[in-house]
Each structure stands twice: as C-alpha cells, then as structure tokens.
C-alpha positions as CSV (number, residue, x, y, z in Angstrom):
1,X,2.5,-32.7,14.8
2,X,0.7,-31.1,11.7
3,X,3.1,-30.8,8.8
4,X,3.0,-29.7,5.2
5,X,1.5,-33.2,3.7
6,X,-1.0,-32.9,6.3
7,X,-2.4,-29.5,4.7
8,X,-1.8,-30.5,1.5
9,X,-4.0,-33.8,2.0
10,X,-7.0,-30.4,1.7
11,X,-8.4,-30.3,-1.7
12,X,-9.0,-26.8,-1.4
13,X,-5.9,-25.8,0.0
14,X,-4.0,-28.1,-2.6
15,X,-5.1,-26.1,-5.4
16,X,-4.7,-22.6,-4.2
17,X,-1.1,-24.1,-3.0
18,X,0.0,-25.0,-6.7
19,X,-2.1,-22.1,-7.9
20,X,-0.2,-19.9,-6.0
21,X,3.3,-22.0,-6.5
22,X,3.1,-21.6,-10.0
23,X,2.5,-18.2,-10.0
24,X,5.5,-17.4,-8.1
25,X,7.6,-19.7,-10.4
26,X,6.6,-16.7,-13.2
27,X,7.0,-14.4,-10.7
28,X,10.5,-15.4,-9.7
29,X,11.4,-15.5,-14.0
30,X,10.1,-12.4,-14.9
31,X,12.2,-9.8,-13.9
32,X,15.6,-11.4,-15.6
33,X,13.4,-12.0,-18.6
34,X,12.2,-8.3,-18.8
35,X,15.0,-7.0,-18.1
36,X,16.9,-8.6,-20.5
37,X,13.6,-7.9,-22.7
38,X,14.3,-4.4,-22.6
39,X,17.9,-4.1,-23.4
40,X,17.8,-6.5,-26.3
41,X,16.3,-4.1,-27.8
42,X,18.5,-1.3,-27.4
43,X,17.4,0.7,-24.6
44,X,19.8,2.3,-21.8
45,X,19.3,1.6,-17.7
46,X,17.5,4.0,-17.9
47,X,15.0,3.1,-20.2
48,X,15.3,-0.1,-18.0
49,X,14.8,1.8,-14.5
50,X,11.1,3.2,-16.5
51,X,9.8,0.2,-16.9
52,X,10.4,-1.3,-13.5
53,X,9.1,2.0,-12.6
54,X,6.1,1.7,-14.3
55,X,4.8,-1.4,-13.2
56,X,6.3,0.0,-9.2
57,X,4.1,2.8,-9.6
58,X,0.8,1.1,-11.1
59,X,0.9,-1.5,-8.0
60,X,0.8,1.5,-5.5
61,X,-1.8,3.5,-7.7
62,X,-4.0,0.2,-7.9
63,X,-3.3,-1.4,-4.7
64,X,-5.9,0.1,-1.8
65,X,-8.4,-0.7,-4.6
66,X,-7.6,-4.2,-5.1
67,X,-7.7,-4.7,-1.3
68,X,-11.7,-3.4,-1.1
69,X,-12.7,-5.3,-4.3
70,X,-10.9,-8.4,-2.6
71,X,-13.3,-8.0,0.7
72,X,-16.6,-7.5,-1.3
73,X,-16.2,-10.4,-4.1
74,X,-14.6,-13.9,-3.7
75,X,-11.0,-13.4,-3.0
76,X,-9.9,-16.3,-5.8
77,X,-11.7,-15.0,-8.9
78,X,-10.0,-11.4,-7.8
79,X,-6.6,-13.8,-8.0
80,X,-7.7,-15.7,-11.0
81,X,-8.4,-12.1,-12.6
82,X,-4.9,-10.9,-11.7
83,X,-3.1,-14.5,-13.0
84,X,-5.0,-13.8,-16.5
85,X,-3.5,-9.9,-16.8
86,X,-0.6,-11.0,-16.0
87,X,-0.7,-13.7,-18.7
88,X,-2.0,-11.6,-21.6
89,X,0.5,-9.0,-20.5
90,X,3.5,-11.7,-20.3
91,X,2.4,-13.2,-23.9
92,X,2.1,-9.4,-25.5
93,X,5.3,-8.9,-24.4
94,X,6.7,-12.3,-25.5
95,X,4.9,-11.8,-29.3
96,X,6.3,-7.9,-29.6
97,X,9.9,-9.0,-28.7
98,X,10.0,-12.0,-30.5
99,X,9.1,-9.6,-33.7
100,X,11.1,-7.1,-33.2
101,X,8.9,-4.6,-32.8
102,X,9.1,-3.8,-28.9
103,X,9.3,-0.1,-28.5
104,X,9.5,1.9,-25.1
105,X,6.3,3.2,-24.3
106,X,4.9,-0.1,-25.4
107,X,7.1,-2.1,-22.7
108,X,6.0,0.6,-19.9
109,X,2.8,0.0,-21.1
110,X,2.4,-4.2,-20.3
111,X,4.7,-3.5,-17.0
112,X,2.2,-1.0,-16.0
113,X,-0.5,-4.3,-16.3
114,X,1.3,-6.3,-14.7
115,X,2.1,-4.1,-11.9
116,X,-1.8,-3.0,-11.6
117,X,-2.2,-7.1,-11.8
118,X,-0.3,-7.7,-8.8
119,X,-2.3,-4.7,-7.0
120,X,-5.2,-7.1,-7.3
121,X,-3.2,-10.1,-6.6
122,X,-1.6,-9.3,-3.1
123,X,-4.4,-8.2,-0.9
124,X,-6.7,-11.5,-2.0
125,X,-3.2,-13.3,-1.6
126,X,-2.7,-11.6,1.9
127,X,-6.5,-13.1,3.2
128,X,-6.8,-16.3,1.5
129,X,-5.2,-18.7,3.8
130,X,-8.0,-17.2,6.9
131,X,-10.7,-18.5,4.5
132,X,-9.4,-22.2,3.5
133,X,-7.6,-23.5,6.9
134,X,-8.9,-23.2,10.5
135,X,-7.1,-20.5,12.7
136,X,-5.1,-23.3,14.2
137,X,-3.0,-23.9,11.0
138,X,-2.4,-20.4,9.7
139,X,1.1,-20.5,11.1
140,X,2.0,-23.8,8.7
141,X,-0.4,-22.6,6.2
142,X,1.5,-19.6,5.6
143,X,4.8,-21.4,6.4
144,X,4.2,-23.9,3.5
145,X,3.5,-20.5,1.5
146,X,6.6,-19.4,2.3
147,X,8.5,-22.4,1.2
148,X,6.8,-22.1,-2.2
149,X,7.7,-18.5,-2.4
150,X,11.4,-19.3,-1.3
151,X,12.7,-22.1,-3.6
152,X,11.6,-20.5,-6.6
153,X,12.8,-17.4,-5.5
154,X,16.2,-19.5,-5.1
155,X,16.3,-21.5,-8.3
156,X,14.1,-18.9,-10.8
157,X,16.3,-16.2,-11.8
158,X,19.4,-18.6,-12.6
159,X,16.8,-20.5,-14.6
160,X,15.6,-17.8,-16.4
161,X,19.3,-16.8,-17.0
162,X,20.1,-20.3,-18.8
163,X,17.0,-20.1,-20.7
164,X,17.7,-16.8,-21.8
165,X,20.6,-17.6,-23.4
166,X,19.6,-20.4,-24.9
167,X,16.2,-19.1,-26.5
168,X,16.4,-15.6,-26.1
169,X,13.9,-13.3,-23.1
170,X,11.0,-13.7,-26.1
171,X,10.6,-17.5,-25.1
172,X,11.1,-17.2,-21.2
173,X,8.5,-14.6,-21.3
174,X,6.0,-17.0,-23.3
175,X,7.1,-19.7,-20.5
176,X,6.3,-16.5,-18.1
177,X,2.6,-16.2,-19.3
178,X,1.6,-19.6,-19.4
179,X,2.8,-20.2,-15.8
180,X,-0.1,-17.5,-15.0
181,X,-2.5,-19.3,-16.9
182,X,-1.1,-23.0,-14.8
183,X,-2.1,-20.5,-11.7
184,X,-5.3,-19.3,-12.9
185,X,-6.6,-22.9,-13.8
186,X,-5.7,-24.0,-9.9
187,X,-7.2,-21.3,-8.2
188,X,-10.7,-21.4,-10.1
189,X,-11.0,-25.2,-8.8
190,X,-10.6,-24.0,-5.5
191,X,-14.3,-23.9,-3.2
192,X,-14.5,-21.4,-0.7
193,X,-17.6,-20.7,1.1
194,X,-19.5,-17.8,0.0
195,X,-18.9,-14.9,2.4
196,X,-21.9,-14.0,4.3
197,X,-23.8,-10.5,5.5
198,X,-21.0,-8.5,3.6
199,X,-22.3,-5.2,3.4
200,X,-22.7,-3.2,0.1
201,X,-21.6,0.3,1.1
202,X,-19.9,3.2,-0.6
203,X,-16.2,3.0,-2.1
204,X,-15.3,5.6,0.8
205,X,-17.2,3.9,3.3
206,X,-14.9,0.5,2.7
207,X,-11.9,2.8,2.9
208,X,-13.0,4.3,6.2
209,X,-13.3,0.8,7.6
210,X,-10.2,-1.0,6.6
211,X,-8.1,2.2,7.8
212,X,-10.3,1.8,11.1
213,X,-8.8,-1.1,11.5
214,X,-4.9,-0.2,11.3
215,X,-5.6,2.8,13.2
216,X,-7.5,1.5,16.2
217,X,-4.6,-1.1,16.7
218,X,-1.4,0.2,17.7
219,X,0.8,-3.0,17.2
220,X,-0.6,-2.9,13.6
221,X,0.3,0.8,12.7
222,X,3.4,0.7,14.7
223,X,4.6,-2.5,12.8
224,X,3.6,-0.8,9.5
225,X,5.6,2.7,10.2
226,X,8.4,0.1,11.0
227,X,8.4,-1.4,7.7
228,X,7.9,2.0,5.7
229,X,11.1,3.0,7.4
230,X,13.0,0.1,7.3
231,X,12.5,-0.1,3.8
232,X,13.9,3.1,3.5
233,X,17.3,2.5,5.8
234,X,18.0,-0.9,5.9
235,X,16.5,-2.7,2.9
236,X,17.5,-0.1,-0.2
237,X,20.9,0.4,0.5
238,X,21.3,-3.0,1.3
239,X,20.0,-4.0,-2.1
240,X,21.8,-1.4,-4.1
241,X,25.1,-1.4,-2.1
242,X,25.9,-4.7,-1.1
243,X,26.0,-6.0,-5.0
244,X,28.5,-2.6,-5.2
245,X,30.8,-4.3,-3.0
246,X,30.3,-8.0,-4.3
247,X,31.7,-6.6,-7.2
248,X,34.8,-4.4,-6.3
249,X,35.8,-6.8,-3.0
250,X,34.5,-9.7,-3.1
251,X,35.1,-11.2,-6.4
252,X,32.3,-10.2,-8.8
253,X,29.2,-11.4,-9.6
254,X,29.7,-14.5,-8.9
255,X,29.9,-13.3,-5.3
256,X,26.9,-11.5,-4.7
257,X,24.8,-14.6,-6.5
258,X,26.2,-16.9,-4.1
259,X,25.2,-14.2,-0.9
260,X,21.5,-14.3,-3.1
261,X,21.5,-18.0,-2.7
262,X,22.7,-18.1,0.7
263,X,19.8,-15.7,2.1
264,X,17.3,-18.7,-0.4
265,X,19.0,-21.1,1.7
266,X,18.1,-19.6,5.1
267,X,14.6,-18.8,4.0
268,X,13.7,-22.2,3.2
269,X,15.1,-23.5,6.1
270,X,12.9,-21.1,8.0
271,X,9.7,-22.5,6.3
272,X,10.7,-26.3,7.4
273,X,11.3,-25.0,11.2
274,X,8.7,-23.3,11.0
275,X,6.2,-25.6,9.8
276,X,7.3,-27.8,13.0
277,X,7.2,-25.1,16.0
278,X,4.2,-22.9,16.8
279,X,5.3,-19.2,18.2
280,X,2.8,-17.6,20.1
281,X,4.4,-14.6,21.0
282,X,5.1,-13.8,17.2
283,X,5.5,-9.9,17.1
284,X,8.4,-9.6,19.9
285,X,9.9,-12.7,17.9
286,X,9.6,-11.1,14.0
287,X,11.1,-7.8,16.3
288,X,14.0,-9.9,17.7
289,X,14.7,-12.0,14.6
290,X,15.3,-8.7,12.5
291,X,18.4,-7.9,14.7
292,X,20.0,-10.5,12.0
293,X,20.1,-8.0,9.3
294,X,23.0,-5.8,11.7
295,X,25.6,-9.2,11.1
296,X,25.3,-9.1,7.6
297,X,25.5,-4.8,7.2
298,X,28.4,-4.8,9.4
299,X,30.1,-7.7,7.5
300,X,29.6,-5.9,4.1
301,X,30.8,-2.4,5.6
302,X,34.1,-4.1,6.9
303,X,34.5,-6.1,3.9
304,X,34.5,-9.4,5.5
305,X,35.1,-12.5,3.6
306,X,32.7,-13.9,1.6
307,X,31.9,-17.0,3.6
308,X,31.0,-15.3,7.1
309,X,29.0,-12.8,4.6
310,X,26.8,-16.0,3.3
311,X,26.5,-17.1,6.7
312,X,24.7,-13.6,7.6
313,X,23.1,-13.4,4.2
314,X,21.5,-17.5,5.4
315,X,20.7,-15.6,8.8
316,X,19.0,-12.9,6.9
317,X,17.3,-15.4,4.7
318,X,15.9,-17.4,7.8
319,X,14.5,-13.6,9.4
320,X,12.9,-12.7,6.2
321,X,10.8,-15.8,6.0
322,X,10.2,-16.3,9.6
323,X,8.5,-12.4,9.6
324,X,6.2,-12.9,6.5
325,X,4.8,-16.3,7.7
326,X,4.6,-14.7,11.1
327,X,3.0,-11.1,10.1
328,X,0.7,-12.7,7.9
329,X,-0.3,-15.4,10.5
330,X,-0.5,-12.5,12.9
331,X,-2.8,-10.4,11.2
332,X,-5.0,-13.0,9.6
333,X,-5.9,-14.0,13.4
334,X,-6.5,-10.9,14.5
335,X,-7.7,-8.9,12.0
336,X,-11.8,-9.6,11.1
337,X,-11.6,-11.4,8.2
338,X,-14.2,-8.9,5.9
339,X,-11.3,-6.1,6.3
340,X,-8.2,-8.3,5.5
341,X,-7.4,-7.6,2.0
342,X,-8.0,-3.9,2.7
343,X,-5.7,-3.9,5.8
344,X,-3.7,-6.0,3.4
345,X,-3.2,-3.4,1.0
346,X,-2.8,-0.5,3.3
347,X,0.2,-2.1,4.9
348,X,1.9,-2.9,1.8
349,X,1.4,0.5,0.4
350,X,2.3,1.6,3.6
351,X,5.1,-0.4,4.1
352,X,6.5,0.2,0.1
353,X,5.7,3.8,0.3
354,X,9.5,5.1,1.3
355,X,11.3,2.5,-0.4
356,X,11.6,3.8,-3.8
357,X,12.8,7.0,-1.8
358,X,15.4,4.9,-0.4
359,X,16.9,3.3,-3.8
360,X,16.9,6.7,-5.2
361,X,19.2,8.0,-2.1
362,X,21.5,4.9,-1.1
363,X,23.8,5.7,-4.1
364,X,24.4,9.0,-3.8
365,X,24.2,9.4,0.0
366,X,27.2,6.4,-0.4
367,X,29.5,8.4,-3.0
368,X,29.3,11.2,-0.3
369,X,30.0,9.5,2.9
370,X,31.0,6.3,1.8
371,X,29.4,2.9,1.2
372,X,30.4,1.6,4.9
373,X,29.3,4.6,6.8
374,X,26.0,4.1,4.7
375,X,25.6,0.4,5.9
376,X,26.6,1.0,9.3
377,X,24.1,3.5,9.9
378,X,21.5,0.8,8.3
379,X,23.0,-1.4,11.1
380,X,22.0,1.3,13.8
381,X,18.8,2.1,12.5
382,X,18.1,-2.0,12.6
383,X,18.7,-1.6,16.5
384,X,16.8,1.3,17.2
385,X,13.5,0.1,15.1
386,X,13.9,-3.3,16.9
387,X,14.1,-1.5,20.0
388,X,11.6,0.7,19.3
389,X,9.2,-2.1,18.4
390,X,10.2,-4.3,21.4
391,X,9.4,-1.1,23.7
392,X,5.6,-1.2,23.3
393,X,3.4,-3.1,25.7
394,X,1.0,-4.1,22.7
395,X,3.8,-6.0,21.3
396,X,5.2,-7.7,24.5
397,X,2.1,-8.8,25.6
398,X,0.6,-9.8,22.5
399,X,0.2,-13.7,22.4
400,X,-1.6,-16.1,19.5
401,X,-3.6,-19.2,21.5
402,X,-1.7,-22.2,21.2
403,X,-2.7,-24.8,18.4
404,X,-4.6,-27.3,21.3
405,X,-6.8,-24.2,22.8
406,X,-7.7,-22.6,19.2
407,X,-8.9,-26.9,18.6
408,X,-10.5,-27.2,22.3
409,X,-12.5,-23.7,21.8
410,X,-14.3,-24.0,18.6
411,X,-15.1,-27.7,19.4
C-alpha cells in the first residue's frame, strides 16, 4: 500500500510538498499577526473588518484571472510569483508596524496584495498535483496535502499568539514573509514537463472554455451551487455563532479554542485514513460525510457540554478534510488538465461568492430569532443539500477506477 513516504521518495513532489508546507505555515500565522497588526495601532473592528475585507475582495476580483494565466504558463512559476507578493507584502507590513508608521489605507493596501497573491496562488495550487503524480495517486497526493494544510492550521495560530506576545505582530509578520520566500525557493526546484499544444487564444476565448467545462458537467456545477449555498447557511453562522456561545455557555475562550483544535484533530486524522483507503465512489461519499456538520449545529443550539461538542467539532474536522482531498482528487481526474486552474477558480469564486453574504446576516438574523433557531436551520439546510446532492444520478453513479486498473491501463 502506497503511503506518504512513498510520494515523498519523488524529487518533484518533495519540493512542491515543503514548498507548499511552508507556505501554509505563513498562511496559518498571518491572520493572528495582522489582526493584532491592525489594532496595535489603534484602529477599531472595524478598521479590522476593512482590511480582511480588502484582501477578501481582491482574491475574488483577481481570481478567474489567476486561473487562465495558470493554464497558459507553468503552474509553479505562477505559485512562485504569488509566494514572492506575498513576501514583499508580509515584510512591508512587518517594516511599517515595526516603525510605527502603519496607517489604515496603507494596511488595506498590502492585504489587498496578498489577497490578489492568493488569487494566483489557488487555481495553480488546485492543478498541480495532476501534473507531478500519475492519476493513480491523486487521492494520497492530495491527502498528504491535506495533512500539511491541517497541522499547521492546528498548531499556527496559538504559535503566532505566543510569539506575539513575546515580540510583538512586527516580528511574526517578518517570520510571515520569509516563510514565503522558504516556499518560493522549493517550488522553483521543482521540474514539471513543459505543457504541450496549449493554444494561444483570446482572454475571452480561455474564459469560454473553462466555464464550458463546469457547465457541460452537471455533478461539477451542482457540487459548486452546493458550496456557494452552504457557505452561506451552514458555514457563516457556524463561524460567527458558535464562538458567541463558547463564550456565554461554555466557558470562554478557552472553549471555543479547544472546539478549533478538536475539528485540527479530526482533520488530520482524515489525511492518515485517507492516505491508506482509496474511495472510488467519492462524490456520494464527500455528500454523505457532510451530514456530520448537523451533530455539531444541534449540539451548539442546545448548548450541550463542551466534550460531546469537541467530539462533533473532531467529526467535523475529519468531513472537512476528507471533501477537499476528495473534490480536488475528483476533479483533477476528470477534468482535462489544460482547463484545471480555470475550473479551479471558477468554483472557488463560485463557491466563496455568498459567503461574505452569510457573515454579514448570521448576527443579525440570530439577535432576531435567536442563535439556536439560526443553527438549527443550518442543521436542516445540511440535510436537504446532502439530500439534494445524493438525489442526482451523476453523482450516484459516478465512480474513480481503482488504483490497480488506472496502473494496468496506462501500462
């Protein structure tokens, strides 16, 4: 059985593993150091809420563009590109707060490039894997991905936190930019062969193509309305209610840090099973495996105690990881590998698009009808998009080969 050693004995995939594992590491860091960034220097929440905003919106501005110049160059020096803006952007940042002369527009300014970075970054991120390991090992390829993803994600923000208070968010954002730069340095040593025959057409012409592509496959779109709207109902207020009621009823913050590391838990378990059993039938599984989130909704509505909460926050963990490694393994088989990043970026932006929607609503809509009847509802709407999902034929019947065929037929 192929495990993670055995992809990581790859040259090529060994770099664009620790390229991509250190960039996450600054990934994972940077929000707690901006944010504390920001309000060192005397701004409000909602100075704070601009910011984010800023680099939110330039990702979704920048992001179907990233996704065609990923399919017409190579996809590493379009992630090599992005590491470097994010550096310069972490590093300006780092030199304005240490001098005390961070001002507002200035901050909105370098989120703005770091968001537009990440525009770049995610749709050659989202096709990479296709072009370094045979179609056999995607599953573990983007399993061992995941685990990358999911420990920092675990361990980052508490380290940031202690190094924060130790040397201040001017240093952890210095530590931020040079973790790009670690990134950048694995990804150019990585050798991909050059792409072949890719045509040189219009700007419109590539966006035509990779929209083809969603539209002409119906367990592609439908997955992607899916996400859009479960971004909107079940992920937002989850994210801004459930810290409301780690706070009031469950003890503080303390609380909602251990249901955060509880959900890491699960989604690095997720990566190990994961990197050990091949599902062929991945889309009625990502469908089924989503049912999770109702346990931990219903817990938080009723007020539960905190341990059965972390058990359904682990659950939740596990589903989350188990339907990135599977989507991307998913659509990296069966999507033509010249229109991946731009199929890439329209589902993100696709699936992104109502989220912001949602965070703006989830507190308000609570303070009206109450922070339970808001999560409940989230529970039912879980349900019915499961249900919905489950209920077309293209994603019953859609099977990946089995590890041993995909060998046998391109022997």
């Amino acid at each position: 059985m192929l495990s993670a050693s055995g992809l990581l004995t790859d040259r090529n995939f060994r770099r664009f593993f620790l390229g991509y594992a250190t960039s996450v590491i600054g990934s994972s860091m940077a929000p707690v150091a901006m944010t504390f960034a920001v309000l060192d220097t005397g701004a409000s929440a909602g100075d704070l809420g601009l910011v984010f905003a800023s680099g939110v919106v330039s990702t979704m501005v920048f992001l179907v563009g990233g996704g065609v110049l990923a399919d017409r160059v190579p996809r590493r020096l379009v992630m090599v590109g992005a590491d470097l803006g994010c550096a310069a952007a972490q590093f300006v940042f780092a030199a304005l707060v240490l001098t005390g002369t961070a001002e507002l527009w200035s901050m909105m300014l370098l989120a703005a490039v770091r968001g537009g970075a990440a525009a770049f970054y995610q749709p050659a991120l989202a096709a990479m894997p296709a072009e370094l390991v045979p179609e056999d090992r995607l599953q573990r390829a983007n399993s061992v991905l995941g685990l990358a993803k999911s420990i920092p994600d675990v361990a980052g923000p508490a380290v940031a936190g202690v190094l924060v208070a130790l040397g201040g968010s001017g240093v952890v954002l210095v530590i931020d930019g040079v973790s790009y730069l670690l990134s950048a340095v694995f990804l150019a040593g990585v050798r991909v062969p050059p792409r072949t025959g890719v045509p040189r057409t219009r700007l419109l012409a590539d966006l035509r193509e990779g929209w083809t592509e969603i539209r002409t496959r119906r367990w592609l779109w439908a997955n992607v309305l899916q996400m859009a709207l479960w971004n909107l109902m079940v992920i937002a207020p989850y994210l801004v209610l459930a810290p409301v009621v780690a706070r009031n009823d469950l003890g503080g913050a303390w609380a909602w840090g251990s249901i955060a590391a509880a959900q890491g838990a699960g989604a690095v378990l997720a990566g190990v099973v994961l990197l050990r059993l091949h599902v062929r039938r991945t889309l009625v599984v990502i469908a089924v495996v989503q049912l999770v989130w109702v346990g931990v909704l219903v817990l938080l509505a009723a007020r539960a105690p905190l341990p059965l909460i972390m058990v359904a926050a682990f659950a939740v963990g596990f589903s989350l990881s188990t339907f990135n490694a599977l989507w991307r393994t998913t659509e990296q088989t069966l999507v033509p590998r010249g229109a991946l990043s731009r199929v890439a970026a329209y589902e993100l932006l696709g699936a992104y698009a109502l989220g912001p929607i949602g965070l703006a609503l989830a507190g308000p809509v609570s303070e009206a009808v109450g922070i339970g009847t808001v999560l409940v509802a989230a529970a039912g709407w879980q349900v019915l998009g499961s249900a919905l999902l489950l209920f077309l034929p293209e994603v019953r019947s859609l099977r990946l080969e089995r590890p041993e065929v995909s060998r046998s037929t391109s022997s």
